[in-house]
Structure formats: structure tokens, C-alpha cells
Biotite code that builds the C-alpha atoms (Angstrom):
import biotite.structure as struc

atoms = struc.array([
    struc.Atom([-0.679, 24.937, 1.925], chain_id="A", res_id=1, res_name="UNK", atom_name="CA", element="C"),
    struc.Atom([-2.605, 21.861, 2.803], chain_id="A", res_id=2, res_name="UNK", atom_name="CA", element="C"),
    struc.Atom([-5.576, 23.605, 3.815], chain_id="A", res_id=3, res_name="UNK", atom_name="CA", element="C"),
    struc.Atom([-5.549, 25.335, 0.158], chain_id="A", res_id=4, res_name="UNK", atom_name="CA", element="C"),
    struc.Atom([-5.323, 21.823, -1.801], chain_id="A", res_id=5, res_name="UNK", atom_name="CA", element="C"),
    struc.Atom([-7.543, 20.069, 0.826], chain_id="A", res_id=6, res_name="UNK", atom_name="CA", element="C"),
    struc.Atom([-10.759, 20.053, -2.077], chain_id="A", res_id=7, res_name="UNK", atom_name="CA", element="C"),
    struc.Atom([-9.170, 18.909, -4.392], chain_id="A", res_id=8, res_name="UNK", atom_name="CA", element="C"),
    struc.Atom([-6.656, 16.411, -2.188], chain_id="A", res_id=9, res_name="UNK", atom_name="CA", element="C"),
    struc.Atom([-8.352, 13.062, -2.741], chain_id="A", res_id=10, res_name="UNK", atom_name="CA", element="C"),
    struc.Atom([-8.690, 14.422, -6.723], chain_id="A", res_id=11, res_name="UNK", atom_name="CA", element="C"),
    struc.Atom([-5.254, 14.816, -6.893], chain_id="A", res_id=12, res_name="UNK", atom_name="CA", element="C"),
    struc.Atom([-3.981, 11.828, -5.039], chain_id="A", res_id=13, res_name="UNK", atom_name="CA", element="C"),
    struc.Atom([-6.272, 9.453, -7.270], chain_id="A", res_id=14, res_name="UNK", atom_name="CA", element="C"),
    struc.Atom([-4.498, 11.061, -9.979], chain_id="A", res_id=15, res_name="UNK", atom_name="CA", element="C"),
    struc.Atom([-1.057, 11.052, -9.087], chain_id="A", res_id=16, res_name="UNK", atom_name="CA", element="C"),
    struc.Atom([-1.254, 7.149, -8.387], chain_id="A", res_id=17, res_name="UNK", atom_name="CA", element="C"),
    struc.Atom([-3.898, 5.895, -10.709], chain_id="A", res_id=18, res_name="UNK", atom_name="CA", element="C"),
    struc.Atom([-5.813, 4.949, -7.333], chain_id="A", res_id=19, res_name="UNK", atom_name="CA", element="C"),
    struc.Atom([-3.083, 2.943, -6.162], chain_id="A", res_id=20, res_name="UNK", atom_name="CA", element="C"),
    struc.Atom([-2.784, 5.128, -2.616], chain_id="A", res_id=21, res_name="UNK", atom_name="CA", element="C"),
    struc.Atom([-5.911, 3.301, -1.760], chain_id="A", res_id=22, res_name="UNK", atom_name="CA", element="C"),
    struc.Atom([-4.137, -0.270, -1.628], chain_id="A", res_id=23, res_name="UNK", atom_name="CA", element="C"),
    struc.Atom([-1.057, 1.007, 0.014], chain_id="A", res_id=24, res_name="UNK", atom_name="CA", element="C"),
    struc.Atom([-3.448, 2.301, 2.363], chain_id="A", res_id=25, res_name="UNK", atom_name="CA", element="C"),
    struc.Atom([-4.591, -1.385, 2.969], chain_id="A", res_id=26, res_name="UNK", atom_name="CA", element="C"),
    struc.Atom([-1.392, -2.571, 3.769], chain_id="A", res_id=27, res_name="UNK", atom_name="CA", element="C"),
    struc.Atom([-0.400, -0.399, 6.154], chain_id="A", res_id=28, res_name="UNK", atom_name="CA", element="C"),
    struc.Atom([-3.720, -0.863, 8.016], chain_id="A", res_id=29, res_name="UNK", atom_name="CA", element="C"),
    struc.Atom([-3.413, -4.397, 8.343], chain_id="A", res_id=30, res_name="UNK", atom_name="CA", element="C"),
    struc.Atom([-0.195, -4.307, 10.113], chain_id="A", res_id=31, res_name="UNK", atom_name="CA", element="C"),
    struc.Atom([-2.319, -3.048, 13.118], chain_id="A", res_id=32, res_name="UNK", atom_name="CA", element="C"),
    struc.Atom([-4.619, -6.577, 13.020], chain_id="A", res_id=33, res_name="UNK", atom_name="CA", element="C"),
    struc.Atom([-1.829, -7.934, 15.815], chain_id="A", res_id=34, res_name="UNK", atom_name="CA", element="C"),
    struc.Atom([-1.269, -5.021, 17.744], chain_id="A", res_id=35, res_name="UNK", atom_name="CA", element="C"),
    struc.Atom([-3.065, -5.353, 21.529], chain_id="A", res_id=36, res_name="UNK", atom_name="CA", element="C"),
    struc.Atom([-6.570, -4.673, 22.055], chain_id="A", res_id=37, res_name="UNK", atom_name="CA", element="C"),
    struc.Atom([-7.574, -0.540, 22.126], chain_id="A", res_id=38, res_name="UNK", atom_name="CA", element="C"),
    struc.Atom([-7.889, 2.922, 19.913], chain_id="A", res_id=39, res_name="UNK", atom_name="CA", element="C"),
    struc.Atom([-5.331, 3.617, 16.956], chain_id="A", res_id=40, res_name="UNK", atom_name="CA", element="C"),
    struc.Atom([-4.407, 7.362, 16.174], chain_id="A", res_id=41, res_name="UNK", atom_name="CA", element="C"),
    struc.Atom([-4.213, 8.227, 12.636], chain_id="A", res_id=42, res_name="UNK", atom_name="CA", element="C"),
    struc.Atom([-1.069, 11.237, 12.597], chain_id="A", res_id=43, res_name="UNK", atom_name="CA", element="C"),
    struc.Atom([-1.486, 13.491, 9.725], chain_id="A", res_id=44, res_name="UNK", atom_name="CA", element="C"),
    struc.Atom([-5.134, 12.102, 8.710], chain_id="A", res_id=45, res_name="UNK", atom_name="CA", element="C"),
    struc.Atom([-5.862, 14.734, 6.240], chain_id="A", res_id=46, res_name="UNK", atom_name="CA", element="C"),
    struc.Atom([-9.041, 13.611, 4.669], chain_id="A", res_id=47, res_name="UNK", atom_name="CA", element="C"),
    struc.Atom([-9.471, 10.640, 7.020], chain_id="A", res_id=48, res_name="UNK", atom_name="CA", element="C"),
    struc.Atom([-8.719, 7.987, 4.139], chain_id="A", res_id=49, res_name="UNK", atom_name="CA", element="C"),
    struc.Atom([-6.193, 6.333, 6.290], chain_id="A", res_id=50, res_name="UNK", atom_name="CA", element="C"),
    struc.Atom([-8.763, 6.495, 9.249], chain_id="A", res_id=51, res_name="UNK", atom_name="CA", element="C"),
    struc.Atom([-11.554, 4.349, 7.475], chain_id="A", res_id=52, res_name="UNK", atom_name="CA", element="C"),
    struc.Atom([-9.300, 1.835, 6.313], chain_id="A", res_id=53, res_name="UNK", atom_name="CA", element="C"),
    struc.Atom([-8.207, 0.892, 9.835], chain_id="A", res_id=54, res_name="UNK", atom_name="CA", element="C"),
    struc.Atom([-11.906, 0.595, 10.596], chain_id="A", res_id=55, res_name="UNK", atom_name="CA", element="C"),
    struc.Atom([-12.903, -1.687, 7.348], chain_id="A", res_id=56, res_name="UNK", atom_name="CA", element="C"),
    struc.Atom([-9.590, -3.618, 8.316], chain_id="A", res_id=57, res_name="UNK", atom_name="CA", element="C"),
    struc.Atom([-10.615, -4.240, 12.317], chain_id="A", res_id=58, res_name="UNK", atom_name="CA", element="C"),
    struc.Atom([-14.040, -3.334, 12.827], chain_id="A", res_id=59, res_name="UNK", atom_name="CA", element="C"),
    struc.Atom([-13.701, -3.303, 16.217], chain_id="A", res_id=60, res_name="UNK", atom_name="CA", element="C"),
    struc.Atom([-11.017, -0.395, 16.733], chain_id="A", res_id=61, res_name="UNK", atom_name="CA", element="C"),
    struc.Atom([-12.219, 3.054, 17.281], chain_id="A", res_id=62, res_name="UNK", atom_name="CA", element="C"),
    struc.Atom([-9.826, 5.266, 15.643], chain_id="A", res_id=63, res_name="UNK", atom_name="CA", element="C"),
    struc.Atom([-8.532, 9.033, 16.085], chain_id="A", res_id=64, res_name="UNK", atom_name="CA", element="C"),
    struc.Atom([-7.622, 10.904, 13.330], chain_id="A", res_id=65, res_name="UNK", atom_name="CA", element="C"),
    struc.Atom([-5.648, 13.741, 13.520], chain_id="A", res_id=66, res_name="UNK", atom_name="CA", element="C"),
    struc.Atom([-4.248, 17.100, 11.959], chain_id="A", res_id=67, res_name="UNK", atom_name="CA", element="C"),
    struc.Atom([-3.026, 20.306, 11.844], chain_id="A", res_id=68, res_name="UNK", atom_name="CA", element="C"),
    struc.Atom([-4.922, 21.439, 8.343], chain_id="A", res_id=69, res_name="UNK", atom_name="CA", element="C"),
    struc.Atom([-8.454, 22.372, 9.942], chain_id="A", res_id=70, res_name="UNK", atom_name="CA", element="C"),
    struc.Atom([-9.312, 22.210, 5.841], chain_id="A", res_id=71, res_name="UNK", atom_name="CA", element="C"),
    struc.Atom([-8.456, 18.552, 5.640], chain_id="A", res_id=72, res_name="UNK", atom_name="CA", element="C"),
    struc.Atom([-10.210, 18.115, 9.352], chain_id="A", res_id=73, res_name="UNK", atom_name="CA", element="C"),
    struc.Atom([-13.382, 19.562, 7.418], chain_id="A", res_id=74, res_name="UNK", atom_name="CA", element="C"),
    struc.Atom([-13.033, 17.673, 4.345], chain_id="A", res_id=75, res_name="UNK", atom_name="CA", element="C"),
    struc.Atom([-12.439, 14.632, 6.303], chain_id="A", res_id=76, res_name="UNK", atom_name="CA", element="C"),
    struc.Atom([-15.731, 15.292, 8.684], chain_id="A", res_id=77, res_name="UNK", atom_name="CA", element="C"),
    struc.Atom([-17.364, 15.310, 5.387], chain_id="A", res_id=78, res_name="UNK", atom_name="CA", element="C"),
    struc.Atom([-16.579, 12.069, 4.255], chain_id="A", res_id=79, res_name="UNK", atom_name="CA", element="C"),
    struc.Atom([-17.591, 10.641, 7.605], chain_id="A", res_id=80, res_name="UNK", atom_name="CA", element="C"),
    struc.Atom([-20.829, 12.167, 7.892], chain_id="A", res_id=81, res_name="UNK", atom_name="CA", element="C"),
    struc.Atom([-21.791, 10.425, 4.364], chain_id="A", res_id=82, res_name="UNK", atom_name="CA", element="C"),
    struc.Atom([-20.264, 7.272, 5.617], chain_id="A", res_id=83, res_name="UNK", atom_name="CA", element="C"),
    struc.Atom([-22.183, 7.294, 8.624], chain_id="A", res_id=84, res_name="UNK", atom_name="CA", element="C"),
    struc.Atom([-18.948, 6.454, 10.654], chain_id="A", res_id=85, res_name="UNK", atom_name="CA", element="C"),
    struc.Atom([-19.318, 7.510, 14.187], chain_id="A", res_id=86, res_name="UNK", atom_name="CA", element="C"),
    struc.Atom([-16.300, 5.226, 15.642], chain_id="A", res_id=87, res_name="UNK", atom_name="CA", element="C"),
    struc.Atom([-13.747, 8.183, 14.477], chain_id="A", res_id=88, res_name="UNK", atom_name="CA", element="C"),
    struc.Atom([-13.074, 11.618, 16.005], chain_id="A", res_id=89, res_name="UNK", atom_name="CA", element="C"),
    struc.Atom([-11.197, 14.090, 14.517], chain_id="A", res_id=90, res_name="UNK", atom_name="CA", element="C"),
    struc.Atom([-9.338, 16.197, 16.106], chain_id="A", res_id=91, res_name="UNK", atom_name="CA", element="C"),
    struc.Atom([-6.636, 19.418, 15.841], chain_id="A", res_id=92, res_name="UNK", atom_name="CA", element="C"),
    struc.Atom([-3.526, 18.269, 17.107], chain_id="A", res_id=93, res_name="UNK", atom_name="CA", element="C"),
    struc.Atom([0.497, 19.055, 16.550], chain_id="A", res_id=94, res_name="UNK", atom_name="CA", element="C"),
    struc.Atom([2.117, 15.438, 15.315], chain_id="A", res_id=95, res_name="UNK", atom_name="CA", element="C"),
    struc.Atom([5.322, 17.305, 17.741], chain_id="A", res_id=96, res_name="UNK", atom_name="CA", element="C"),
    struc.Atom([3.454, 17.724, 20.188], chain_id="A", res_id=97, res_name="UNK", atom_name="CA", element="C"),
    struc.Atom([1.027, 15.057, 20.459], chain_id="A", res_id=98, res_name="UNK", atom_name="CA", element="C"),
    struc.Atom([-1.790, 16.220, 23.016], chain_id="A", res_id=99, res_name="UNK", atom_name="CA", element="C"),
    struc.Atom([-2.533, 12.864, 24.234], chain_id="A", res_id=100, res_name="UNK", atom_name="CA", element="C"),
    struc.Atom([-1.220, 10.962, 27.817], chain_id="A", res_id=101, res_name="UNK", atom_name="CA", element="C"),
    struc.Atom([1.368, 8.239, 27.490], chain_id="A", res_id=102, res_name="UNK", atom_name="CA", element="C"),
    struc.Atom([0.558, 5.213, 26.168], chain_id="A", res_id=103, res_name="UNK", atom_name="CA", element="C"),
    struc.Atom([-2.658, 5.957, 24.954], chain_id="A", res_id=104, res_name="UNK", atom_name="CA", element="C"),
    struc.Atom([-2.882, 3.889, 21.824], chain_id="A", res_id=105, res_name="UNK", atom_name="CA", element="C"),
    struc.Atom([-2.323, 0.616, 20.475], chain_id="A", res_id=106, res_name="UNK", atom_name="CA", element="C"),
    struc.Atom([-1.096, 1.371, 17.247], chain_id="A", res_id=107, res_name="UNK", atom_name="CA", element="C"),
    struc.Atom([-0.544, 4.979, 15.651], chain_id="A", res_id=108, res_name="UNK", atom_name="CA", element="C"),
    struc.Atom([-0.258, 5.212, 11.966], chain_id="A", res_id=109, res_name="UNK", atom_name="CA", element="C"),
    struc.Atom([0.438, 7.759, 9.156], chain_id="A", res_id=110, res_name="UNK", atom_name="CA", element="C"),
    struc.Atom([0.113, 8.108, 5.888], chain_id="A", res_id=111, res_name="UNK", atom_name="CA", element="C"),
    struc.Atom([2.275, 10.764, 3.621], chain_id="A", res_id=112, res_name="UNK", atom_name="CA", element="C"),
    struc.Atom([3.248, 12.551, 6.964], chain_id="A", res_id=113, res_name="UNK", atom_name="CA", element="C"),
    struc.Atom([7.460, 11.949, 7.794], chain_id="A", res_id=114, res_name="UNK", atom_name="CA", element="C"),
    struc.Atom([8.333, 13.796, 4.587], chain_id="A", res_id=115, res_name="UNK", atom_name="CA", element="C"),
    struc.Atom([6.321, 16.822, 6.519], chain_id="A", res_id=116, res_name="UNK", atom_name="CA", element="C"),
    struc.Atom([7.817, 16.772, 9.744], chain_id="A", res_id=117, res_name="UNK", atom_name="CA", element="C"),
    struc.Atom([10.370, 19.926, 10.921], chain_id="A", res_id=118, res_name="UNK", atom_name="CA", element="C"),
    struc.Atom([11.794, 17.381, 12.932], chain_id="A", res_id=119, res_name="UNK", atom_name="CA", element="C"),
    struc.Atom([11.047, 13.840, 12.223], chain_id="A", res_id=120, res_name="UNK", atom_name="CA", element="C"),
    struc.Atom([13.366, 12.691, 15.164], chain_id="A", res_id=121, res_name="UNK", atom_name="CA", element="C"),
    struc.Atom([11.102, 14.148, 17.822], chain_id="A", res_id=122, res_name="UNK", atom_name="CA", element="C"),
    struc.Atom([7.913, 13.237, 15.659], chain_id="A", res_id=123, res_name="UNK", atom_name="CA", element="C"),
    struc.Atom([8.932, 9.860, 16.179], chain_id="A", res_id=124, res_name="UNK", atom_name="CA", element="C"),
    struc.Atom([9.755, 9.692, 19.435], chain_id="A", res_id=125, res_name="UNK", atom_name="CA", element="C"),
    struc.Atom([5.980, 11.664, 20.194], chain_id="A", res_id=126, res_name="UNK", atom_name="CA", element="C"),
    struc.Atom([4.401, 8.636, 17.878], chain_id="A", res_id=127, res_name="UNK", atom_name="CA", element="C"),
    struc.Atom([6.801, 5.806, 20.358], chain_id="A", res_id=128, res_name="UNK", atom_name="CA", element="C"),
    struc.Atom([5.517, 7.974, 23.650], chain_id="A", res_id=129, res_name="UNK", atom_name="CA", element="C"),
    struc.Atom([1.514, 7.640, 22.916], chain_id="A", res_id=130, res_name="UNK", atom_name="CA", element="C"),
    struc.Atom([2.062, 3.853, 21.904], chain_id="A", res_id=131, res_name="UNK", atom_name="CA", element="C"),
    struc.Atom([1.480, 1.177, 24.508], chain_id="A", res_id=132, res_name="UNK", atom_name="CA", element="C"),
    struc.Atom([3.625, -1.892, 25.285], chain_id="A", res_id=133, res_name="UNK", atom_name="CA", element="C"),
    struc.Atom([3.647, -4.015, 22.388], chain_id="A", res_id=134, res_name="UNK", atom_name="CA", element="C"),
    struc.Atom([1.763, -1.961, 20.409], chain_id="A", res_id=135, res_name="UNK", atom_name="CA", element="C"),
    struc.Atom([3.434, -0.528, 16.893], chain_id="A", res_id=136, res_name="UNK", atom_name="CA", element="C"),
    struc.Atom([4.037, 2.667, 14.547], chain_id="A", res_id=137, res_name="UNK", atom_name="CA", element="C"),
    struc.Atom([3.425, 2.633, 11.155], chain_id="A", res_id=138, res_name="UNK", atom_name="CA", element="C"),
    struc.Atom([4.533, 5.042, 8.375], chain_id="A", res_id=139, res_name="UNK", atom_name="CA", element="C"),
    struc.Atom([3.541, 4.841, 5.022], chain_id="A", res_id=140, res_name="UNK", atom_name="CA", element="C"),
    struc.Atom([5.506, 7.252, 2.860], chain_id="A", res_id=141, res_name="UNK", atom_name="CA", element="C"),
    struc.Atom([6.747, 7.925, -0.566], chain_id="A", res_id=142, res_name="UNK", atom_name="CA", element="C"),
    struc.Atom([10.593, 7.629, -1.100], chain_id="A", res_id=143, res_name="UNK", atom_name="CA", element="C"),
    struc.Atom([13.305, 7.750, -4.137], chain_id="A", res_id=144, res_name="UNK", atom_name="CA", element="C"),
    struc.Atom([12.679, 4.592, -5.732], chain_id="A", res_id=145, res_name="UNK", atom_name="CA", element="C"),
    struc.Atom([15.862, 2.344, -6.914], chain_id="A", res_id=146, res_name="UNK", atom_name="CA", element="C"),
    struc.Atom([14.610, -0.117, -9.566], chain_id="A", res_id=147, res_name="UNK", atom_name="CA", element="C"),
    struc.Atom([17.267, 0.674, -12.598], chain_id="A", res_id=148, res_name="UNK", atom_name="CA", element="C"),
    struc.Atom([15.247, 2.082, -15.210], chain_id="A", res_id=149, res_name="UNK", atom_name="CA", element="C"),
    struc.Atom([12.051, 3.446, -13.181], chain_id="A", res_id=150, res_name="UNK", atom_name="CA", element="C"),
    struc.Atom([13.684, 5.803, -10.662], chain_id="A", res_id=151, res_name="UNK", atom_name="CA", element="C"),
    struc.Atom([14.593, 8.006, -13.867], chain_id="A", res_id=152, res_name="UNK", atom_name="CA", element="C"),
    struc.Atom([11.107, 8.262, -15.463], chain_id="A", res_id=153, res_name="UNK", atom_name="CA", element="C"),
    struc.Atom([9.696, 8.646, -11.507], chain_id="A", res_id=154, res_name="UNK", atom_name="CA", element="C"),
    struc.Atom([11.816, 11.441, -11.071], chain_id="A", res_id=155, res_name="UNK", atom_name="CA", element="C"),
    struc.Atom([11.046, 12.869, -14.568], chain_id="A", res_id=156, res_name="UNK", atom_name="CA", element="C"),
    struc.Atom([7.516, 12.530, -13.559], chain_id="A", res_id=157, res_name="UNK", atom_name="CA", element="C"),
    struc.Atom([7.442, 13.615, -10.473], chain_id="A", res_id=158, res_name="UNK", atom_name="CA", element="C"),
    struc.Atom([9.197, 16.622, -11.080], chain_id="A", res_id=159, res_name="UNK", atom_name="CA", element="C"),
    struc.Atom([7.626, 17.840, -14.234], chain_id="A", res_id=160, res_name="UNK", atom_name="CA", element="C"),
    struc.Atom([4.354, 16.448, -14.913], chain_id="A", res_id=161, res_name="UNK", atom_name="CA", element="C"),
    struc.Atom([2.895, 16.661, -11.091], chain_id="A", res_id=162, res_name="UNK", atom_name="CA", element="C"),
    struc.Atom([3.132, 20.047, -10.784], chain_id="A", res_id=163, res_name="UNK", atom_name="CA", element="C"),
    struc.Atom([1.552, 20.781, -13.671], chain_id="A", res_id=164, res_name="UNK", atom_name="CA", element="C"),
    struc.Atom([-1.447, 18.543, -13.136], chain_id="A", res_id=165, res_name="UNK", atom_name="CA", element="C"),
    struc.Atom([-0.925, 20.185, -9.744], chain_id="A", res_id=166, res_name="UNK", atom_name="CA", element="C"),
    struc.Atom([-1.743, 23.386, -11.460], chain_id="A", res_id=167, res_name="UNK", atom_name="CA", element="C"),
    struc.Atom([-4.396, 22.254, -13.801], chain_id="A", res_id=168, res_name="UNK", atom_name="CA", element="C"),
    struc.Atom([-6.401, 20.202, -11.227], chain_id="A", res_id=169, res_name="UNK", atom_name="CA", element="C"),
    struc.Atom([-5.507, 21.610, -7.582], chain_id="A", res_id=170, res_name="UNK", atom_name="CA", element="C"),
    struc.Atom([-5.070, 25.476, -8.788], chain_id="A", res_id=171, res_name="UNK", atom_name="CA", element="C"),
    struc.Atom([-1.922, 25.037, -6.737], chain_id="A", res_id=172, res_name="UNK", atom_name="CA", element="C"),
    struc.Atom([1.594, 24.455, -8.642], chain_id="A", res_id=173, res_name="UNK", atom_name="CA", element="C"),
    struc.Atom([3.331, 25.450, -5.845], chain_id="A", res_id=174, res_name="UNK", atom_name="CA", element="C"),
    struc.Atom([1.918, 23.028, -3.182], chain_id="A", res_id=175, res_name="UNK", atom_name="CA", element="C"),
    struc.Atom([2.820, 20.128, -6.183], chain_id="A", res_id=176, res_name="UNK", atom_name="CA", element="C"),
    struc.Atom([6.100, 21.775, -6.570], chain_id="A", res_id=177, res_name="UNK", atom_name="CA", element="C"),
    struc.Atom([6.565, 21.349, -2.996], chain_id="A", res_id=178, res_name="UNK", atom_name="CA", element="C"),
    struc.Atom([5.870, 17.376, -3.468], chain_id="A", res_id=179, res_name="UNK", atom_name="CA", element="C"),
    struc.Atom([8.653, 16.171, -5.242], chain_id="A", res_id=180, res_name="UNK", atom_name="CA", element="C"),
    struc.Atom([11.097, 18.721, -3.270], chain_id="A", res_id=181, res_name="UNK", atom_name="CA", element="C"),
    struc.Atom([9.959, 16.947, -0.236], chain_id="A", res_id=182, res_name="UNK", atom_name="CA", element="C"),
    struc.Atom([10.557, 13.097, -0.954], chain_id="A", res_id=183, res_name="UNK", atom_name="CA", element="C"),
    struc.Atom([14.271, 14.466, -3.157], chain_id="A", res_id=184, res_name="UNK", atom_name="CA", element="C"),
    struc.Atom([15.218, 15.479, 0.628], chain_id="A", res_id=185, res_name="UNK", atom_name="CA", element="C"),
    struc.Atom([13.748, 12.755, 2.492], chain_id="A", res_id=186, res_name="UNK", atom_name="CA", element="C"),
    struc.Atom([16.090, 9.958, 4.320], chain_id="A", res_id=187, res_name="UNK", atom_name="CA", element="C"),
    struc.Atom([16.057, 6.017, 2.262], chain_id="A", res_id=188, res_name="UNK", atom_name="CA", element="C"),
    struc.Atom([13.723, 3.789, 3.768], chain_id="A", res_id=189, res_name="UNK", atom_name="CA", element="C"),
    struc.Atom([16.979, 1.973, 5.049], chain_id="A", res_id=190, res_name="UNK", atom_name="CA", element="C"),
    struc.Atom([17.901, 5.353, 7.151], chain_id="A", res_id=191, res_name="UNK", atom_name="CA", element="C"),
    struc.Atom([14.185, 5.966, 8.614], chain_id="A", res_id=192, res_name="UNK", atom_name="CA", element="C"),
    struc.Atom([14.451, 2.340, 9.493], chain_id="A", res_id=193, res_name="UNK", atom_name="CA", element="C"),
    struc.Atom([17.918, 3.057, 11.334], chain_id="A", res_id=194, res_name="UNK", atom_name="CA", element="C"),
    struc.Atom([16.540, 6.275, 13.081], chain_id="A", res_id=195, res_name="UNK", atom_name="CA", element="C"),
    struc.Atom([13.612, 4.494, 14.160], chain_id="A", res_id=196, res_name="UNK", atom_name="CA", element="C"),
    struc.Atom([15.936, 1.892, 15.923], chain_id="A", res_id=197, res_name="UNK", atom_name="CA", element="C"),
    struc.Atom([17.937, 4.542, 17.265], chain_id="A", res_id=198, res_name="UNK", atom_name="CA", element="C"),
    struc.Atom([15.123, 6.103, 18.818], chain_id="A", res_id=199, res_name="UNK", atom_name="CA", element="C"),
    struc.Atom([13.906, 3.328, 20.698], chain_id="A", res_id=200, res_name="UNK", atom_name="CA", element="C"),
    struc.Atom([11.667, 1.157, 17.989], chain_id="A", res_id=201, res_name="UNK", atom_name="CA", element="C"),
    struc.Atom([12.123, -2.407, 17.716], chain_id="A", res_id=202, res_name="UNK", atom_name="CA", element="C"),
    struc.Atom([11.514, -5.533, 15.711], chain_id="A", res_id=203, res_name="UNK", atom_name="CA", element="C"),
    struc.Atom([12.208, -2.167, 12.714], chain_id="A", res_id=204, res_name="UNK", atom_name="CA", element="C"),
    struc.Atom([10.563, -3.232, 9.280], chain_id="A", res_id=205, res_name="UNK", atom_name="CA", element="C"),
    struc.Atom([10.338, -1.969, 6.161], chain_id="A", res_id=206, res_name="UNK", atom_name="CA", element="C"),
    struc.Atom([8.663, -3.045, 2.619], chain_id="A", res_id=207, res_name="UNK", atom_name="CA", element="C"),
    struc.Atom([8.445, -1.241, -0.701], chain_id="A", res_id=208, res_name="UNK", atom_name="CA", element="C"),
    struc.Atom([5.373, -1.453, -2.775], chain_id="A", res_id=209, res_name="UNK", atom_name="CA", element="C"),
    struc.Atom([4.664, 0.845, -5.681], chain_id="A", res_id=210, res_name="UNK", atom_name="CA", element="C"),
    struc.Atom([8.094, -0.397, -7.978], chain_id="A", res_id=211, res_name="UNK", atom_name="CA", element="C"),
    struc.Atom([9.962, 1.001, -5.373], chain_id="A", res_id=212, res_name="UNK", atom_name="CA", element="C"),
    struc.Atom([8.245, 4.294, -4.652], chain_id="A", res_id=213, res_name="UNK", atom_name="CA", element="C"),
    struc.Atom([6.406, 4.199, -1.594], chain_id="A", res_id=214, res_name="UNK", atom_name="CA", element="C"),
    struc.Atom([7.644, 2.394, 1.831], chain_id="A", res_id=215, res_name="UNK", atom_name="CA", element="C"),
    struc.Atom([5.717, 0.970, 4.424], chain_id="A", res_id=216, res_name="UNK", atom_name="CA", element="C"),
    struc.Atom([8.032, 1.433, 8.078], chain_id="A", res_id=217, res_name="UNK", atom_name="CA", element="C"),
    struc.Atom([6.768, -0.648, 10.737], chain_id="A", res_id=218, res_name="UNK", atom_name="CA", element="C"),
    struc.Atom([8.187, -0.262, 14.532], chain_id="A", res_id=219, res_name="UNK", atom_name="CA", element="C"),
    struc.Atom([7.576, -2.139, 17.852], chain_id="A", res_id=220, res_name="UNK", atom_name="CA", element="C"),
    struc.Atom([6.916, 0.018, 21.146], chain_id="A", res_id=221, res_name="UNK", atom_name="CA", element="C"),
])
């Protein structure tokens, strides 16, 4: 399904959020400024936006970006080639089965991925396993807003008019029909926060941007 929508992804995304994605983006990268020196893996990079944040936000990081869509790997590879960004590789990978050796990385991020995951409980321990001491997990997602008033014209939204700009601008109502499904069944920012705990994750924060509609977990290794 991704591979299918990965042309028209960024298209659609831009869209969907009136270009907001690209600020919540922002936040989430700078919450790896303070995490100890070394590489950051990107989980679920699609087209790499996530990835070239982190490196506009610290320079000095060389990043890893990674997915199972080979089309989003391709699209992304795109966009870096006409960037000229050389200080992140791209790479196949399972986000349950993380190919990479303990402790590997200072920080690993997502963006849009724990919605995704068959089973977030062992994604998340995978993301604690390749973090280093000290270092931190961050998960930017979209959730079921709250704020009385918006959560019924989000929903309304969300479940009418994205899948058909879905089909009018991706070709794809399905994968857009898929979308809202996804965050209706996803756990409240206060459970993801609770399972992160659970699993091991501490210093567990969360902040909602976007009235309410997108959550920003952060979790110390």
C-alpha cells in the first residue's frame, strides 16, 4: 500500500495538513539536540522528510533512515540526490526486527509509524534495544484529538473528506481509507506513554500539537 501512494505521499501529506507535518517534524527533531554524541535512525522514514530535519536541526549527526516500502526508499533517494545530502543512508529494514547491534544509536525517531506496527509492544522494545545509554525514542504520531468541539469536525474530516482527496490526488481511496481506520484504533497518547514505561522507557513524555491531533512521545533509554 505504501509503495503504491509513495509519488504522490509528500502531495498528499501537504494536503492533508496544510503543510503543518513539516513543523511537527521540527519538533520532534529537536528533542534529539540533548541526546549523547553519535548516528540517529529514522524508523519508518518513508520519503526521508523526517531524516533531513534531524540533519538541518544538528548538523553534525549522520542519520539512517529506514523502511520497509522500497517505493518510499526510492522516492526518498530522490530527494537526497537533489539535496546533495550524503550524511544519510537509506536502508531496507523491518522496524520488528531492527537489523542493527545493540545500542547502536543515540536517538531513534519516527514519524507516522506506531499506528503501523502489528505489534507496537515489540516495535518498541526493538526502538529501546538499538538506543544507547541515555540516549531517547521519539514518536511522532497522529491520535483522536479531545478539544470539545474539534474532535467532531476531525473525525468528520478525517473520515470523509481524506479519502476522497485520497482518491482524487493519490489514485488510492483505499490506502486513505486505511488512514483514519488506523488512528480510530490506535491507543491515547496517555496509554502509549504508559506502555512505553512499561516496557522499560523512562523520564516518558508526551505533548500535543496540531489542536490535539498529533502527539509527540518522547522516552529515555
Amino acid at each position: 500500500m505504501f509503495t503504491r501512494i509513495a509519488r504522490r505521499y509528500d502531495r498528499m501529506n501537504s494536503l492533508m495538513t496544510g503543510g503543518r507535518h513539516h513543523a511537527w517534524r521540527r519538533i520532534a527533531a529537536r528533542a534529539v539536540i540533548d541526546t549523547p554524541p553519535g548516528p540517529v535512525l529514522d524508523l519508518a522514514t518513508g520519503t526521508a522528510d523526517l531524516a533531513l530535519e534531524l540533519r538541518r536541526t544538528d548538523p553534525g549527526r549522520r542519520v539512517v533512515g529506514a523502511d520497509f516500502s522500497e517505493g518510499m526508499l526510492r522516492e526518498g533517494q530522490r530527494k537526497l540526490a537533489a539535496r546533495g545530502e550524503r550524511a544519510v543512508t537509506l536502508v531496507a529494514a523491518d522496524a520488528l526486527d531492527v537489523p542493527f547491534a545493540d545500542a547502536t544509536f543515540a536517538a531513534v525517531t519516527s514519524a507516522f509509524l506506531m499506528r503501523n506496527l502489528a505489534d507496537l509492544a515489540r516495535g518498541l522494545a526493538e526502538m529501546r534495544r538499538v538506543t544507547m545509554k541515555d540516549g531517547a525514542v521519539i514518536a511522532l504520531d497522529i491520535v483522536q484529538p479531545t478539544l470539545a468541539g474539534w474532535a467532531p469536525v476531525f473525525n468528520l474530516y478525517f473520515q470523509r473528506v481524506v479519502p476522497a482527496i485520497g482518491a482524487l490526488v493519490a489514485r488510492d481511496r483505499q490506502a486513505y481509507t486505511y488512514l483514519p481506520r488506523s488512528v480510530a484504533r490506535f491507543l491515547s497518547p496517555r496509554a502509549l506513554a504508559e506502555l512505553m514505561a512499561e516496557i522499560g522507557f523512562r523520564d516518558v513524555r508526551y505533548r500535543r500539537v496540531g489542536l490535539g491531533s498529533i502527539a509527540i512521545h518522547v522516552g529515555r533509554v
